[in-house]
N, C-alpha and C positions, 0 to 999 in steps of 0.2 A: 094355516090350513084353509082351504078353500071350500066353501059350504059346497055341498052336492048339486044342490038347482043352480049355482053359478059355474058349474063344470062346464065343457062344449060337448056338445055331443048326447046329452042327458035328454033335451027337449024333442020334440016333434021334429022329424029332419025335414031341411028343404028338398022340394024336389029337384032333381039334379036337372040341371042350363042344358040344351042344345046342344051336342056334340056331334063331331064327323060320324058315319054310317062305320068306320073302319076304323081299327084300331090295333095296333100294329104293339105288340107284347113279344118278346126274349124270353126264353126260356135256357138257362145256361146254367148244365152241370159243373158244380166246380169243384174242385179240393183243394187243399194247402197245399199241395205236394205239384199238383197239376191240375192247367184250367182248359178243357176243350172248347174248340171255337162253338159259340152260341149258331142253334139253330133257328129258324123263323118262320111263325106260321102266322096266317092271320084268322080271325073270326069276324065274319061276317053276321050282324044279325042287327034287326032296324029295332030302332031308340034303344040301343045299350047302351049304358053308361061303362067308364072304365070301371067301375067299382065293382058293377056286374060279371064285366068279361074277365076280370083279376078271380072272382069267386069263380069262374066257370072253369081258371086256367088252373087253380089253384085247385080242384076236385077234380082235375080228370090226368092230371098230376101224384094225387094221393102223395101229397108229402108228410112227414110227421114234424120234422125240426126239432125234434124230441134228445138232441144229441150233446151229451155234456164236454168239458172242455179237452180232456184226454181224446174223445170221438172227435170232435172236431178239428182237433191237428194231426189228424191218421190221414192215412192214405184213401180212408172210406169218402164218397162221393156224397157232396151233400147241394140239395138241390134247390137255390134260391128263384122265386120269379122275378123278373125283371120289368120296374113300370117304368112306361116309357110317356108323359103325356105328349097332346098336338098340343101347338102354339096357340088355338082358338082359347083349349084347355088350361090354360099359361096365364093367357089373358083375363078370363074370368076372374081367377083366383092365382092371382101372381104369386105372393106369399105364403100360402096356405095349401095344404093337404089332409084329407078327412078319410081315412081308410075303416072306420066304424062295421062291425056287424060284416064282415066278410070272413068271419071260418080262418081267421090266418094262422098259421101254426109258429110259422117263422113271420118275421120284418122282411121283407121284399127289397131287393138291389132298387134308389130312387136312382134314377139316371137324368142326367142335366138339370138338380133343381136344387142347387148350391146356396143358393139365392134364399132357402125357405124360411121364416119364422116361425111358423106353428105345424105343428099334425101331430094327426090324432090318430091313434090307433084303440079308441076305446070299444069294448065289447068282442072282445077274438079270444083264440086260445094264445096266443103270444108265448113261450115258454123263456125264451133268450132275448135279449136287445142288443140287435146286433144290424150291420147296416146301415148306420147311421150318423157315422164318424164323420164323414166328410162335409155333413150337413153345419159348418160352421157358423152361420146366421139363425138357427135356429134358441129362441126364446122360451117358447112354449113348449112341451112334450107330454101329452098327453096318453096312457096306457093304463087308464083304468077298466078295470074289469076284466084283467087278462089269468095267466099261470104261470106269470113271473117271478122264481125263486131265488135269484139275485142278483143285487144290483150291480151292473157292468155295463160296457161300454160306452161310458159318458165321458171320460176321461177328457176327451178332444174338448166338446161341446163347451168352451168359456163362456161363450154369451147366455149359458140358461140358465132363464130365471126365474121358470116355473114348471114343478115337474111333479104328477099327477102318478103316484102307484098305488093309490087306493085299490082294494078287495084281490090281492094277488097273493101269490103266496110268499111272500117274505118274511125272512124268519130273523134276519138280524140288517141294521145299517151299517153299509160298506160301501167304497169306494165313491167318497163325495170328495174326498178333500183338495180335487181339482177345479171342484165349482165355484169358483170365488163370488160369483153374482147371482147364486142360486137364493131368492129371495121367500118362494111357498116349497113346500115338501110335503106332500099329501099322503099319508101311509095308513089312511082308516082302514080298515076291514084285512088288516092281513094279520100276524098272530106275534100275542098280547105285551110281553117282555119287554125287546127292545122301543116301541113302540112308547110304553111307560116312563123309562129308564129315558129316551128323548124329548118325554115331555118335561122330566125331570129337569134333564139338561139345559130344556131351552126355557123353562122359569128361572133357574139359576144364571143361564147368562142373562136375561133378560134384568135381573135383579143386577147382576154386575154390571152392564150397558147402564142401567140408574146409577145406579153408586158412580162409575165413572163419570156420568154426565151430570152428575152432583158435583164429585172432585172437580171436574175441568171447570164447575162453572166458581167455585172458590177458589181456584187458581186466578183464575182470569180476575176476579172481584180484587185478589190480595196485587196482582200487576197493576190492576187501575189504581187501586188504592197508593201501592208504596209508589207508581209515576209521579201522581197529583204531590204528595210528601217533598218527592223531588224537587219537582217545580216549586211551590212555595218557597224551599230550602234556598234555591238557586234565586227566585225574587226577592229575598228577604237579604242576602247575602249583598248582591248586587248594589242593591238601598242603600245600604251600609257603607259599599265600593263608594260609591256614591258620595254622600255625602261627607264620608272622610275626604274626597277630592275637594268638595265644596270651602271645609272647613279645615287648610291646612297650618289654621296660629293656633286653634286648641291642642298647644304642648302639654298641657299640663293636664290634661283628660287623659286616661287610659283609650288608646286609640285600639277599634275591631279593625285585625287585618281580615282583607276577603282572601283566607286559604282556600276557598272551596271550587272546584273544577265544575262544569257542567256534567250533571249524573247521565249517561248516557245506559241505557237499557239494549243490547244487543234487540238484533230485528227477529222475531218470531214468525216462522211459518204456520199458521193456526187455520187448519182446515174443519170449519165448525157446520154443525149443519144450521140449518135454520132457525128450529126451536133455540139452540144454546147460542145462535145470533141475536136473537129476538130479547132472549131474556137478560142478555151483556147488555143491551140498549137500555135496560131497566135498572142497571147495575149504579147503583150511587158512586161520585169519584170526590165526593165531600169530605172525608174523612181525611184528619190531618193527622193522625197517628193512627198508628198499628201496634198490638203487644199480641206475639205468640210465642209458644212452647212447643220447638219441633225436636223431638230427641233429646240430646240432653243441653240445648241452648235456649236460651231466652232470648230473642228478638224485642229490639225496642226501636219504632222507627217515628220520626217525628218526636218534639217536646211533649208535646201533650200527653206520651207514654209514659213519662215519667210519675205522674199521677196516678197510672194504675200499681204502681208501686204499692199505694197503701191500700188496695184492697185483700181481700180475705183470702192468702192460696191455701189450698188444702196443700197439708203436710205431705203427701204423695207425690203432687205436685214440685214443690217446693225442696225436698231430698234429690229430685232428678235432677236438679239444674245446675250443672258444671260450668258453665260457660255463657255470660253474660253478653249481647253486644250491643252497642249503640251505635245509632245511623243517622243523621240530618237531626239534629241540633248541638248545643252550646254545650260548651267542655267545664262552663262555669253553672250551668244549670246541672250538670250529672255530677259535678262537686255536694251540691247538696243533696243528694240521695247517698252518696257513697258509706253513710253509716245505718242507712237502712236496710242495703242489701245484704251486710255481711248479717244481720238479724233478722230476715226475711227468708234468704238463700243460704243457710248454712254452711251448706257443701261443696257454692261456690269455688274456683279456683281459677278461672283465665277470663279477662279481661277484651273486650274487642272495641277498638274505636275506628269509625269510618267517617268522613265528614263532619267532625266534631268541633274545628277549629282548634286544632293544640299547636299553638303556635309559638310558645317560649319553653323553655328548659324547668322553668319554676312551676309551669303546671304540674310537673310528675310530682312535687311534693305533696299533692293534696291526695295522693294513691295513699299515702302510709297512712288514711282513716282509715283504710281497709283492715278487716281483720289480718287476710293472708290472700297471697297470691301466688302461682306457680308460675303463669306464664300469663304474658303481654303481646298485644296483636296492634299495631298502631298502623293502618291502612296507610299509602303517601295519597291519597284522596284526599284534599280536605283537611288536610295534614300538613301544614308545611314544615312543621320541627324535626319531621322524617328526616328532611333535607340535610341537616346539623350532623357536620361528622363526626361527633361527640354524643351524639344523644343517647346511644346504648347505655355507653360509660356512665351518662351521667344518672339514669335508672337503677342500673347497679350499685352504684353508689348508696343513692338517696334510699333505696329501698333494700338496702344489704339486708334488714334483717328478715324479709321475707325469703330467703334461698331462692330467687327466680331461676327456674329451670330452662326454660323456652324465652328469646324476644324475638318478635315475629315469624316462628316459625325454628327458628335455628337455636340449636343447644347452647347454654350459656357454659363456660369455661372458668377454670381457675384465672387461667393467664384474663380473660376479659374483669374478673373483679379484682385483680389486682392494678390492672391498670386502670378500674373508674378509682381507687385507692390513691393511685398518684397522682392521676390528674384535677380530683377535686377532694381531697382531704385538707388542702389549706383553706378551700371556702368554707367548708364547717367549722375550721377552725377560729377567722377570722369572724366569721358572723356570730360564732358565741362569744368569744372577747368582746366584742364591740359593742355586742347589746346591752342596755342601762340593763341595769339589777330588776330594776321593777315589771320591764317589759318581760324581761326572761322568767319570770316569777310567773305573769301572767300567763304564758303561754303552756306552761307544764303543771304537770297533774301534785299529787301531794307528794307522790315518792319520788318525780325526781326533781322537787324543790330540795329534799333532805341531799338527794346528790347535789346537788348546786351548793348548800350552804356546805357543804361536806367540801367540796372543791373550792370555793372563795374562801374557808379558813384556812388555805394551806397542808390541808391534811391526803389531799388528792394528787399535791404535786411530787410525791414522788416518783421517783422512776421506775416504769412501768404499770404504773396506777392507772394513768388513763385506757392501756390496752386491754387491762384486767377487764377497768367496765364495759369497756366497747364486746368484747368476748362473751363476760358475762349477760349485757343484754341481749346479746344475738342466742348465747344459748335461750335463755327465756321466751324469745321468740318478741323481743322488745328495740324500738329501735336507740341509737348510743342519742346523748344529750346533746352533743355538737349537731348531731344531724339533724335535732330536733328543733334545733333552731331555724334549718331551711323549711320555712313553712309558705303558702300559697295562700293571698288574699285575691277571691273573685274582684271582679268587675264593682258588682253591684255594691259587696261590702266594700270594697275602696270609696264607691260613689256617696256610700252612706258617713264614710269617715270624714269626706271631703267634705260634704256638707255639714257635719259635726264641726271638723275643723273651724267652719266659715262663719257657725254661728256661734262658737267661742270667741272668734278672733272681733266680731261686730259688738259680741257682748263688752271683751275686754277694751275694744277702743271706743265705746260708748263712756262707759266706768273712769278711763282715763280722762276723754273728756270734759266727762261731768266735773273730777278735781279737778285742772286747769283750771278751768272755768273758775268754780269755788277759792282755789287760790288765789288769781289774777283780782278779782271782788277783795279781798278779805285784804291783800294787797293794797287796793286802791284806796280802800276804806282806812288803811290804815297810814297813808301819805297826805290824806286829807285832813284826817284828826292830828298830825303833825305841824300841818299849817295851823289848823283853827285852835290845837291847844291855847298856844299861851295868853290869847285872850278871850277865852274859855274860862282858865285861870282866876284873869283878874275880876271875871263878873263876878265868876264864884263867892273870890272871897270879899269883895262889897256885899253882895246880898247877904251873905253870913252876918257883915259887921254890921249894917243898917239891922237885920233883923235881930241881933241880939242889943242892940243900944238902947233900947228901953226895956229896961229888966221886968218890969210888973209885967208890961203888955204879952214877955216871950213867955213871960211861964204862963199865964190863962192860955195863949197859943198851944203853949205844948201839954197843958191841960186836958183843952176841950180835943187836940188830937187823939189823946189819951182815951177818953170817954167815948169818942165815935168808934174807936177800935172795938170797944166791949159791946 
């Protein structure tokens, strides 16, 4: 709204500039129906201004304009005056027109001033606004203080951006919604209702203009955020590229393939105003994870998410979330949460991986920590195992006993679990034969140790025993023992085995050593004493016979031995 003492037209008016002695006014009766050609008189009269000769044309006239919209499309004759200004008149005031305090009843025909951006018609009787459709440069419209009862013909007017119907008689807001640029709306002083009920409206938008420019600014904060994630993802990735080129004799390291594509973010047209410019600039792009809850998904972007795994959700929280996903990190890092979520997220059910790196066949065995799963989302982002024309089959397979309904999107089938059935039932097979006793001991719980020893005593092999179990635990909701063997060792616990191994294997060839050694001595020692025996021997038994040849002297000898001992 526009305070009052900043209205035009409210102050002290200027005195009106210099104008021609003559001034040259139309007066043209017209109707819808029919327009007669314009008459022309002129009034002569020194230092008038047009404003004057308009009030003069305009009372000896006696018009009312008092005529409502059914009158005005009749055949009745309705009588507008016609202003015409000079060029001098032009010049002064190019833009602008002030028709204030002239007794108008109606808006006046403006002839040749297309051009206008302001006028005023403040202080008249005005009852209709009409006249001024052609005026399509007009910004400003000024009509306060008039007997305007409703609001009409602005319809054309695009460009208005300020429009003044303080103290008139309006009784309800109508016909704006052509004003796209209408910026102030001044409606004081006219009667009380609508007037309220708009102010209502425009707290309320004003508060949703907030709230949006809240939202758009947490939009924009979570785009800078998951970009920055990207990029790390994509440098961290590359390192990797990297240095496996560098170092292509470490076979015997588990080797990171670089699966991962560059994240590319489609281009945003974002026409923001200044303030929500200003404050993006202030917007941190430090953060290397993201965790939200939009619906019923859990977003997890960047490793570092993975952490907030062990904070406190409320059980509210936590009941909604059907749908899990992950985005720019490690497929061996979301191994180790995998038995957190089914005890966090109960209600869990679908799975999403996006630039994860699953790049072997064997990672899907580490899914069966999961409690249960319905369906599986494996992006080919990031993903190279996508590629693998096997790779549904072999899900189905590994994770039979979960019933997967959905992979990637499309319904899972009989015919498709019958065929991971044929195509990898001999690896389950072959990998529980093969395994020592003790390994397969360690890997399974206590119940199905009792199935193992139940099946190495021979009491499992008859026929059709093994499909019993396999049925059996799929009823259960358990998966079969052969399968149980396809299990998934990360990276890092490989790395820790291997180190384990190395400092085994340095222990045990230290240990061998040390015997060698101990031997080869005990050896030498004893091909030496082989030599030096036999006359070793003969000193021996001289000194024997020299020391027992004089009888007295050996026994006080072995006497006072006798007595040194006590």
């Amino acid at each position: 709204m526009v305070p009052s003492k900043c209205r035009p037209g409210r102050g002290p008016r200027a005195a009106p500039g210099p104008v021609n002695n003559c001034l040259q006014l139309v007066i043209q009766t017209s109707s819808i129906a029919d327009k007669n050609k314009p008459f022309e008189f002129r009034i002569n009269k020194e230092q008038s201004s047009f404003h004057n000769r308009l009030l003069q044309h305009d009372l000896e006239k006696n018009y009312s304009g008092r005529q409502d919209n059914a009158n005005f499309g009749s055949s009745s004759s309705i009588t507008f005056p016609v202003l015409q200004r000079t060029a001098e008149e032009k010049i002064l005031n190019s833009d602008r027109l002030t028709l204030e305090r002239q007794k108008l009843t109606v808006c006046p025909i403006i002839d040749g001033e297309d051009h206008l951006r302001l006028l005023n018609f403040q202080h008249n009787f005005i009852t209709r606004i009409q006249n001024i459709s052609n005026l399509q440069h007009l910004v400003f419209l000024d009509l306060y203080d008039n007997q305007i009862e409703e609001i009409s013909g602005l319809s054309t007017l695009r460009s208005l951006r300020v429009l003044l119907l303080g103290k008139n008689r309006l009784k309800k807001i109508s016909n704006l919604e052509s004003l796209k640029n209408l910026d102030v709306l001044d409606l004081h002083g006219n009667q009380e209702e609508e007037r309220r009920m708009a102010s209502v409206a425009a707290r309320k938008e004003e508060e949703r203009k907030r709230e949006s420019h809240k939202q758009t600014l947490l939009k924009e904060k979570k785009r800078l955020t998951i970009c920055n994630i990207a990029h790390q993802w994509e440098i961290q990735q590359n390192r990797v590229a990297l240095v496996a080129a560098l170092n292509p004799e470490k076979d015997n390291e588990p080797c990171q393939i670089n699966g991962s594509a560059a994240y590319v973010f489609p281009e945003e047209s974002r026409s923001l105003d200044t303030i929500l410019s200003s404050a993006v600039q202030g917007l941190s792009v430090l953060e290397s994870h993201l965790v939200e809850v939009e619906g019923d998904t859990l977003y997890l972007y960047g490793s570092g998410a993975l952490e907030c795994l062990e904070r406190n959700w409320s059980v509210q929280t936590a009941a909604t979330v059907v749908t899990v996903s992950f985005m720019f990190m490690e497929f061996d890092e979301i191994v180790q949460v995998l038995t957190k979520l089914k005890i966090k997220f109960p209600n869990f059910v679908h799975l999403k991986f996006k630039e994860t790196n699953l790049v072997a066949l064997q990672q899907f065995n580490a899914l069966a920590q999961v409690n249960r799963i319905e369906q599986l989302t494996v992006d080919p982002q990031g993903n190279p195992v996508v590629g693998f024309t096997f790779w549904k089959y072999y899900v189905l397979f590994r994770l039979n006993h979960f019933n997967l309904q959905k992979i990637n999107g499309i319904e899972v089938t009989q015919n498709d679990i019958v065929m991971g059935e044929r195509l990898f039932g001999i690896l389950a097979y072959v990998a529980s034969s093969e395994l020592p006793h003790y390994r397969m001991f360690s890997l399974l719980g206590e119940s199905r140790r009792k199935q193992i020893h139940y099946l190495l005593e021979g009491k499992g092999k008859k026929s059709g025993t093994g499909n019993e179990e396999s049925n059996d635990n799929r009823r259960a909701g358990g998966e079969s023992t052969a399968r149980a063997m396809l299990n998934y060792t990360t990276k890092d616990f490989h790395m820790e085995k291997l180190e384990e191994v190395k400092d085994r294997k340095t222990l045990c060839q230290t240990y061998v050593e040390n015997l060698v050694k101990e031997a080869a001595d005990i050896n030498m020692k004893n091909e030496s004493l082989q030599k030096l025996w036999p006359q070793m021997f003969i000193e021996l038994v001289r000194d024997a016979v020299i020391e027992v040849r004089n009888k007295n002297s050996y026994m006080k000898l072995c006497l006072q031995r006798i007595a040194d001992q006590k």
